[in-house]
C-alpha positions as a Markdown table, in Angstrom:
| # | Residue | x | y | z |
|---|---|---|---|---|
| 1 | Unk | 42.6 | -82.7 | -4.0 |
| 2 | Unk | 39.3 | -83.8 | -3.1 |
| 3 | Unk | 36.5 | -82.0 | -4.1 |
| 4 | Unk | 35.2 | -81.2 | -1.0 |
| 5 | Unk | 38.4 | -80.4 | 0.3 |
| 6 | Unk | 38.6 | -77.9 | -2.8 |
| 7 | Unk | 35.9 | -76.4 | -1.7 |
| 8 | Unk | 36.6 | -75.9 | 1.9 |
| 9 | Unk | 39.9 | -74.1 | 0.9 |
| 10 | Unk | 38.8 | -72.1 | -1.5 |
| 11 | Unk | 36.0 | -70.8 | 1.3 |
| 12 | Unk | 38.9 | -70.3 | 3.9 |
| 13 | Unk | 41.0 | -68.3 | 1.7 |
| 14 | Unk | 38.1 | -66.3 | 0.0 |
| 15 | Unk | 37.3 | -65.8 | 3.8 |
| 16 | Unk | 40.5 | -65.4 | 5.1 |
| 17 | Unk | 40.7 | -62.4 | 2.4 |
| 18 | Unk | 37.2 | -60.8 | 3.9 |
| 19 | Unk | 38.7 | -60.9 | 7.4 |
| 20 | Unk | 42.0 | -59.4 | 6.4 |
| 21 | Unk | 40.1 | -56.3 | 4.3 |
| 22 | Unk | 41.5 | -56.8 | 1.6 |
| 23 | Unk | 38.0 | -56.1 | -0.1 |
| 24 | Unk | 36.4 | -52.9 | -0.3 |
| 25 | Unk | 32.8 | -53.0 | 2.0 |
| 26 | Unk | 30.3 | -53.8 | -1.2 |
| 27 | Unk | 32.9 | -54.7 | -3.6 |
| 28 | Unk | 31.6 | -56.6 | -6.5 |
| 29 | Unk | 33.5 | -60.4 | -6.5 |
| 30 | Unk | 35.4 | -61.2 | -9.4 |
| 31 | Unk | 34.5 | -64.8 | -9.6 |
| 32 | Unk | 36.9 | -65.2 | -12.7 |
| 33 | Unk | 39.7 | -63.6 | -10.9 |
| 34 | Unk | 39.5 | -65.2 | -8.0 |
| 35 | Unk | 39.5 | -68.9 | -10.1 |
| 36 | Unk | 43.0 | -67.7 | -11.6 |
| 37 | Unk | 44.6 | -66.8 | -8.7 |
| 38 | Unk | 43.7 | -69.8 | -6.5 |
| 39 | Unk | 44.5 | -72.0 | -9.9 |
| 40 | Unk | 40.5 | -73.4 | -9.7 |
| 41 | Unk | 37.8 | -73.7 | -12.2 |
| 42 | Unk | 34.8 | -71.4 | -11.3 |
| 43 | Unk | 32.6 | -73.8 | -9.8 |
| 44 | Unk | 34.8 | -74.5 | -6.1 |
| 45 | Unk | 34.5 | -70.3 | -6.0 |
| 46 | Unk | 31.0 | -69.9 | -7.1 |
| 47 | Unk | 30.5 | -72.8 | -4.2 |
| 48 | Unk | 32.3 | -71.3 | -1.7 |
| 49 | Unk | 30.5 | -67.8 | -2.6 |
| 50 | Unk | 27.1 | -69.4 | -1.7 |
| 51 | Unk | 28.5 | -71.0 | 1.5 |
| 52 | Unk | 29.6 | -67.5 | 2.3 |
| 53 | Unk | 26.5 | -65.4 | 1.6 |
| 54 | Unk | 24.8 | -68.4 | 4.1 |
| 55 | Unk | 27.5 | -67.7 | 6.8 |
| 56 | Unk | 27.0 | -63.8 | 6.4 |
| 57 | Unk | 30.5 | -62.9 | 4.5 |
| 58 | Unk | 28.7 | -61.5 | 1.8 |
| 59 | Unk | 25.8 | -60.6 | -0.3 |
| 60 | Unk | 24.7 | -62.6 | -3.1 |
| 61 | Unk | 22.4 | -60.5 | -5.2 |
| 62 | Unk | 20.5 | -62.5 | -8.4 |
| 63 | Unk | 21.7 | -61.6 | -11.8 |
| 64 | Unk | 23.9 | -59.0 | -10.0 |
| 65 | Unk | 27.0 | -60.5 | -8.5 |
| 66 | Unk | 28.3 | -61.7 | -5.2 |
| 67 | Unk | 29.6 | -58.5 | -3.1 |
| 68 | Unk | 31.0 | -57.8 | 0.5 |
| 69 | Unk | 29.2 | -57.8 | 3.2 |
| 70 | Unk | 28.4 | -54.3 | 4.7 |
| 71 | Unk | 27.2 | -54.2 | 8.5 |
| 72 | Unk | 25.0 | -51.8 | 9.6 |
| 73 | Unk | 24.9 | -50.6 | 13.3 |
| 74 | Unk | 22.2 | -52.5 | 14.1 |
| 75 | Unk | 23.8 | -55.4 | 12.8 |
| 76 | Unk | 27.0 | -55.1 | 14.8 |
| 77 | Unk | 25.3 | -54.2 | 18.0 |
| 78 | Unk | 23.2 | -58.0 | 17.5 |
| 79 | Unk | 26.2 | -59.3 | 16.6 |
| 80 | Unk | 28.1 | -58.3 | 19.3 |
| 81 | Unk | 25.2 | -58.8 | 21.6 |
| 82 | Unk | 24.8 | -62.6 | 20.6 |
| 83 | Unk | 28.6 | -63.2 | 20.8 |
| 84 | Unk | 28.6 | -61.9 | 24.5 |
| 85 | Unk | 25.9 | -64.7 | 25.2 |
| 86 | Unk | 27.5 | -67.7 | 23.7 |
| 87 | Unk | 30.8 | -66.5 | 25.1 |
| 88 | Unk | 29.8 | -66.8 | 28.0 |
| 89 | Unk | 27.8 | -69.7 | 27.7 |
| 90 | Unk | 31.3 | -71.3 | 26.3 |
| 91 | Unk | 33.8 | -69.9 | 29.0 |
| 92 | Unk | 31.5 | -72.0 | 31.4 |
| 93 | Unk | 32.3 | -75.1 | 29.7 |
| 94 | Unk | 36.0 | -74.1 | 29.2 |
| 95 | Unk | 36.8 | -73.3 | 32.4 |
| 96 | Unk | 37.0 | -76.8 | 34.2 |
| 97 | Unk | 39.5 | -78.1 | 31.4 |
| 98 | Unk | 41.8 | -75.1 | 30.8 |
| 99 | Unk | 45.5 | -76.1 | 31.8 |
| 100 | Unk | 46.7 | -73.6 | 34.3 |
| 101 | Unk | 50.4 | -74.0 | 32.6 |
| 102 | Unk | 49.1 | -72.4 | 28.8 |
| 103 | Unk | 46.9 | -69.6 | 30.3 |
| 104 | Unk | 49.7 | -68.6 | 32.1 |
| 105 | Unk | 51.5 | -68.2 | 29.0 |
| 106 | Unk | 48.5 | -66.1 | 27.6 |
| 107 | Unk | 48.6 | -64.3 | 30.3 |
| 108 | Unk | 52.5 | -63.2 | 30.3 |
| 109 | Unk | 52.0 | -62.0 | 26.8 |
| 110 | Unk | 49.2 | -59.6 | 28.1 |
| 111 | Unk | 50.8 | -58.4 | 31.2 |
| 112 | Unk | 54.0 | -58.0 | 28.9 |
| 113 | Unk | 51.5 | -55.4 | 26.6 |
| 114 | Unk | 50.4 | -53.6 | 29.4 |
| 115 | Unk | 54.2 | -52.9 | 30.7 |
| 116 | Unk | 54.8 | -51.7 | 26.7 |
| 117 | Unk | 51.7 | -49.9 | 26.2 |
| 118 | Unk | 52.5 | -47.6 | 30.0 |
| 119 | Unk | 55.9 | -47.3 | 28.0 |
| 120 | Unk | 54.7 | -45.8 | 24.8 |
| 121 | Unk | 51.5 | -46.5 | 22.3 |
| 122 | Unk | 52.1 | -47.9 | 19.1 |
| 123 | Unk | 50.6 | -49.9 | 16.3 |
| 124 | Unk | 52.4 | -53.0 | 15.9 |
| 125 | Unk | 52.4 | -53.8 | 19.7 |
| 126 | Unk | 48.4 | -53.4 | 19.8 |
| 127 | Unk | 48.2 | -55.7 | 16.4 |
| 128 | Unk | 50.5 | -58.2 | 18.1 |
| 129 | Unk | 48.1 | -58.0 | 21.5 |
| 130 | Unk | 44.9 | -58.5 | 18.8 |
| 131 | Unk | 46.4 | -61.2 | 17.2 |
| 132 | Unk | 47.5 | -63.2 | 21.2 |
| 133 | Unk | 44.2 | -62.5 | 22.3 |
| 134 | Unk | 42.7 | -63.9 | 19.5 |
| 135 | Unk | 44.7 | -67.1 | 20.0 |
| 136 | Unk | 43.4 | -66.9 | 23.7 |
| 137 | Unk | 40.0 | -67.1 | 22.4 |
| 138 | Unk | 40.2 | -70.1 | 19.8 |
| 139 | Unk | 42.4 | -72.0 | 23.0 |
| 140 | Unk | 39.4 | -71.4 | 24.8 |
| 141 | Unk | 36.9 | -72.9 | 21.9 |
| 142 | Unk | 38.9 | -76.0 | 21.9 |
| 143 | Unk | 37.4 | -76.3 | 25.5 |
| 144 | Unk | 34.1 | -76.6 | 24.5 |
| 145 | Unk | 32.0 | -78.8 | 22.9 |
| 146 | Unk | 31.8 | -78.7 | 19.2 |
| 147 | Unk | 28.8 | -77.7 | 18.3 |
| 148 | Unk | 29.0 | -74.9 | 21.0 |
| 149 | Unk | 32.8 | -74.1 | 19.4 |
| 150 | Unk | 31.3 | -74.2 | 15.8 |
| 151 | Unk | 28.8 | -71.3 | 16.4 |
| 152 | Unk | 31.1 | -69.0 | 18.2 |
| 153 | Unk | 34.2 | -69.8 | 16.3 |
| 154 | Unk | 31.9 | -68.2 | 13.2 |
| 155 | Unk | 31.1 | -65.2 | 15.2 |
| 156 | Unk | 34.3 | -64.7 | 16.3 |
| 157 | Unk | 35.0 | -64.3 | 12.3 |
| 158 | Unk | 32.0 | -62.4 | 11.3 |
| 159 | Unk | 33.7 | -59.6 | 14.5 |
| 160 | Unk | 37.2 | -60.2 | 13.7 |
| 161 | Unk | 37.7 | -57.7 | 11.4 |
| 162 | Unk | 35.9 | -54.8 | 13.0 |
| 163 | Unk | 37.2 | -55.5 | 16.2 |
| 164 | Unk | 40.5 | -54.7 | 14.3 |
| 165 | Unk | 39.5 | -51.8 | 13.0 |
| 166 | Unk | 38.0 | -50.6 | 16.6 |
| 167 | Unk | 41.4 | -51.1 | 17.9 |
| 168 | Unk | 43.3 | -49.5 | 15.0 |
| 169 | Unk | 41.1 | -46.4 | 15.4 |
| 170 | Unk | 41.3 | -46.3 | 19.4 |
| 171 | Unk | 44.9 | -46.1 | 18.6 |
| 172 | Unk | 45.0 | -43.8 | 15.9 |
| 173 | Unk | 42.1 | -41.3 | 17.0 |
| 174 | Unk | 41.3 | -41.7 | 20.6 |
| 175 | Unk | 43.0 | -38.4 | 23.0 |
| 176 | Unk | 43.2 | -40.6 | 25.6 |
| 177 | Unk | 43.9 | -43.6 | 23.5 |
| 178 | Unk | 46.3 | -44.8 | 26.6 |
| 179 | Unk | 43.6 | -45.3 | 29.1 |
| 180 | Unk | 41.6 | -46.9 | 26.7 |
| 181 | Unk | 44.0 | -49.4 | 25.6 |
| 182 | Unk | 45.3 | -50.6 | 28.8 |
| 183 | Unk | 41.9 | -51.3 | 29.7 |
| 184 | Unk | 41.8 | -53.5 | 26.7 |
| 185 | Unk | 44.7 | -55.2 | 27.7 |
| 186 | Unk | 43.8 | -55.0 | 31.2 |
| 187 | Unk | 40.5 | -56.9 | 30.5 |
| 188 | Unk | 42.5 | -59.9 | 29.3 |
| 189 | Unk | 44.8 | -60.1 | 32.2 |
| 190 | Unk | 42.2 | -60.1 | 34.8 |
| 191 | Unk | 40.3 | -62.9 | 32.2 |
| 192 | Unk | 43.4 | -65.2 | 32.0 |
| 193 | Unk | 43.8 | -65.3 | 36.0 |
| 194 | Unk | 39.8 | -65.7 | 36.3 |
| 195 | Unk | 40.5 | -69.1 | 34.1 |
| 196 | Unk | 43.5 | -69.9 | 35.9 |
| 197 | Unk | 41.2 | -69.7 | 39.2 |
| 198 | Unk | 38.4 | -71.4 | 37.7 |
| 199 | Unk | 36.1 | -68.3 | 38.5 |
| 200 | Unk | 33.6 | -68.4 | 36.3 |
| 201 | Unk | 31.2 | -66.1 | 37.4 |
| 202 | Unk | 33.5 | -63.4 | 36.8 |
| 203 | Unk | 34.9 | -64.2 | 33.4 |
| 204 | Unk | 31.6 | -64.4 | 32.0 |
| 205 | Unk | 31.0 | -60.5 | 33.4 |
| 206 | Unk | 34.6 | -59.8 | 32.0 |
| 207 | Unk | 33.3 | -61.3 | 28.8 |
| 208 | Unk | 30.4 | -59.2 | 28.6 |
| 209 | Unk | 31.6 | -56.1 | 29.6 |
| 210 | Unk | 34.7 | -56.6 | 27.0 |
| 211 | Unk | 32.2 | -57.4 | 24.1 |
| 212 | Unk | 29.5 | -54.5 | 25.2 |
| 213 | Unk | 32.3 | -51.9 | 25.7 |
| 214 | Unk | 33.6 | -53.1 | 21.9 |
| 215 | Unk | 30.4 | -52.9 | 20.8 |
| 216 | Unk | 29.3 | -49.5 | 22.3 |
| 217 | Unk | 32.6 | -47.7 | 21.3 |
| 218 | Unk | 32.0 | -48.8 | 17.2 |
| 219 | Unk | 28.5 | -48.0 | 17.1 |
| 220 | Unk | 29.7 | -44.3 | 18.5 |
| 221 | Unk | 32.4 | -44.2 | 15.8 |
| 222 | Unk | 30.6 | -45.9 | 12.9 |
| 223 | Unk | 31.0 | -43.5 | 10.4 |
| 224 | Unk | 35.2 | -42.8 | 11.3 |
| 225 | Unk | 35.8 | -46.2 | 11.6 |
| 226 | Unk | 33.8 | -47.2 | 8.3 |
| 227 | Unk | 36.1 | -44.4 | 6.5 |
| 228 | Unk | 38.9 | -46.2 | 8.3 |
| 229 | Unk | 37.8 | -49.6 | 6.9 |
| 230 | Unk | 37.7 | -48.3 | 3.4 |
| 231 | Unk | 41.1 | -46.4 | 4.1 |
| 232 | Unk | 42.8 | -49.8 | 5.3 |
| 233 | Unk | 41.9 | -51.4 | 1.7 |
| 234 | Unk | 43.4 | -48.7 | 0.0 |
| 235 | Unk | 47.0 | -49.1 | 1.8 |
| 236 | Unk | 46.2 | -52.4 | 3.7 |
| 237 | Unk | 50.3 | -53.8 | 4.5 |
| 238 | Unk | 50.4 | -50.5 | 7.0 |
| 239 | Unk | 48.3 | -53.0 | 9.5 |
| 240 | Unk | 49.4 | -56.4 | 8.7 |
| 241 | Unk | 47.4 | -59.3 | 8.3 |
| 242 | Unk | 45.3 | -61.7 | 11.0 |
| 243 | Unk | 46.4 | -64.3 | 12.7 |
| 244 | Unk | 45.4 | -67.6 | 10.8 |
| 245 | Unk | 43.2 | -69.7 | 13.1 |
């Protein structure tokens, strides 16, 4: 393999692995066991360390170690707040080239959640739902140029795995977890017809009010959901793992 091609797998797993929690928030790195597991010399991880301290993964401290990334509130909420922006920017240039015939397929697999979730609530059909509307997203990207799709595409990743962990504790912790969910799913639905009629103006406010309702309910829950997070890497196979993009 290539060197550069080393390199860029060795980031995508080492990322893949970030996204999928299977590292304790400010985990030191083991670089050396990390190199036997993937089969690599140190040097591809050490790379793909630096490339991910750039991309805001983790934390490379000086003499210290490489360790994972820890968001603060703040931090979320300007995350959040800048991914609502270049969404929308994106779902404008989306829009005129979606095909009809594979947003309706989206759409099915969200109006097919709904029916479940009025049915009863339970884990592996709101997993299933993260994963398809993650899908629904990256479609989307394709859509748009690539420097555009570049820059979301990372902060859909830098969001991915929070945003699981909001939905894993709206299911888990929420009273009225039903409401909350369908209007989750809900969201989608109405998005997927929006592209389907071309209406742009309202899936960019679906957009935003999806991403600012996200953000708002974490930053109420930080401290549960953080506990959560750091419960999920203790037994993480109970939630499954991310769909590969």
């Amino acid at each position: 393999m290539a060197i550069a091609l080393l390199n860029d797998w060795v980031y995508d797993e080492i990322k893949k692995k970030i996204i999928d929690n299977e590292f304790t928030p400010g985990e030191r790195i083991d670089i050396e066991a990390l190199s036997n597991e993937f089969g690599v010399s140190r040097t591809p991880v050490i790379t793909a360390l630096k490339a991910l301290d750039k991309d805001g993964y983790i934390t490379v401290k000086q003499r210290s170690g490489s360790y994972i990334r820890n968001y603060t509130p703040e931090e979320l909420e300007a995350l959040y707040d800048f991914r609502a922006a270049v969404e929308c920017m994106a779902i404008k240039k989306a829009i005129p080239h979606a095909d009809p015939a594979r947003v309706s397929e989206f759409l099915r697999h969200f109006e097919e959640t709904a029916r479940q979730i009025d049915a009863a609530v339970n884990l592996e059909t709101m997993l299933r739902f993260f994963d398809e509307q993650l899908r629904f997203h990256f479609y989307l990207l394709e859509l748009c140029p690539q420097i555009i799709a570049n820059e979301l595409k990372n902060l859909i990743d830098l969001t991915r795995r929070i945003g699981k962990l909001h939905l894993i504790y709206i299911t888990r912790n929420i009273p009225d977890n039903v409401s909350a969910l369908k209007a989750e799913v809900d969201m989608h639905v109405r998005l997927a017809k929006a592209v389907i009629d071309k209406d742009v103006a309202l899936a960019q406010r679906l957009i935003e009010k999806d991403h600012m309702s996200t953000r708002n309910c974490i930053i109420s829950h930080f401290d549960e959901i953080e506990a959560l997070q750091m419960e999920c890497c203790r037994d993480f196979a109970e939630f499954g793992h991310s769909v590969n993009m």
